[in-house]
N, C-alpha and C positions, 0 to 999 in steps of 0.2 A: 608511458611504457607501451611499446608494440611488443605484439603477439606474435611468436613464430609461426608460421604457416607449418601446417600437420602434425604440431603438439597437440598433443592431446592433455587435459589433465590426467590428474592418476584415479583421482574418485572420484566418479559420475553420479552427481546431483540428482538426485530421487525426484521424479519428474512430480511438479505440484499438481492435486487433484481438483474437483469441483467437490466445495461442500453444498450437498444436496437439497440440505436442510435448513441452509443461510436464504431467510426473507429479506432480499435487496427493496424492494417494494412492502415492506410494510405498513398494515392499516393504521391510519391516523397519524403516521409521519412521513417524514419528508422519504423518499424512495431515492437511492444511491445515486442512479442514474442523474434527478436533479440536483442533489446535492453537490454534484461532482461538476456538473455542467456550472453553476456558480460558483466554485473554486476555482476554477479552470488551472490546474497544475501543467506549468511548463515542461517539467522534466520530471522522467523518471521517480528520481527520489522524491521529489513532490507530490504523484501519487500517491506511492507505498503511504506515506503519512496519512494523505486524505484517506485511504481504505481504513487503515487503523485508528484514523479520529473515531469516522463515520460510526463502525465498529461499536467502538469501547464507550461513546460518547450519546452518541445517539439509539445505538440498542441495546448500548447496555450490557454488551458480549463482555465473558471473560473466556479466559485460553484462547485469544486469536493467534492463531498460525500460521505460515505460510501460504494454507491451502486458500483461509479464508482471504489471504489480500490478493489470488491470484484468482479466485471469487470473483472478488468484487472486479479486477482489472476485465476479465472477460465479458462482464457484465455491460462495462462503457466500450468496449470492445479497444481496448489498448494493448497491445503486443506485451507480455512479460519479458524478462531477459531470458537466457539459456540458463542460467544457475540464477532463480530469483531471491532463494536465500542465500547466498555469498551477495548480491546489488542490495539486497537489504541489510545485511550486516556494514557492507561500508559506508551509506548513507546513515547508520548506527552511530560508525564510529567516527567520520567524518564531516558530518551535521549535529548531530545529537538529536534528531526530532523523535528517533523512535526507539527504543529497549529492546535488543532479542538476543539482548543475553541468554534467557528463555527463549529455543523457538515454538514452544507450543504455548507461550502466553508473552506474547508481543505485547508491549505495553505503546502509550503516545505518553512524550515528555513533556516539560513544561515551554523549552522551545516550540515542539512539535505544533503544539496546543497555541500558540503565539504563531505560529507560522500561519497557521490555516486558522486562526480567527481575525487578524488583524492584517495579515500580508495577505493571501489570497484572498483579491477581491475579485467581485464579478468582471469582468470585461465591460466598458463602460461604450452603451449604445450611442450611435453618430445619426 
């Protein structure tokens, strides 16, 4: 599906914040930035999932939101899209890795959770 040149949408996507309070470096566990570097996610939707594994799995967050997986994307320094919750609802509804039916309590599915334990492996050193 191509984009007309100088459409605009009609509702402009609430631009995602930094949560200030989100410890990507946490004591005594593994810190996002390595985390993410041994997943190594090829696309897009393949982040959004590792943000929201890392999240929910390893700190244990509940209510992860938008702001938190655009958080974490700045953090690895990875460009978000223009509307990052509409690229996250289709990777929702098109993969199933992630839940935002809720966007302010993103969940990781049982694909999700299969994707990035068993498919995302490290990059294997030459």
């Amino acid at each position: 599906s191509k984009k007309k040149k100088g459409s605009k949408p009609k509702t402009k996507a609430k631009r995602p914040s930094i949560v200030r309070d989100l410890n990507l470096r946490p004591k005594g566990k593994k810190s996002f930035k390595d985390f993410f570097a041994e997943k190594t996610p090829r696309v897009g939707g393949q982040t959004y999932v590792v943000c929201v594994y890392y999240l929910e799995k390893l700190l244990g967050l509940k209510n992860i939101s938008i702001d938190h997986v655009y958080t974490c994307m700045k953090e690895v320094k990875r460009k978000p899209p223009n509307n990052l919750s509409n690229a996250m609802a289709i990777v929702s509804s098109r993969k199933g890795w992630i839940d935002t039916s809720n966007v302010l309590d993103i969940t990781i599915t049982v694909p999700g959770e299969n994707l990035v334990e068993h498919d995302l492996q490290p990059k294997k050193r030459n």
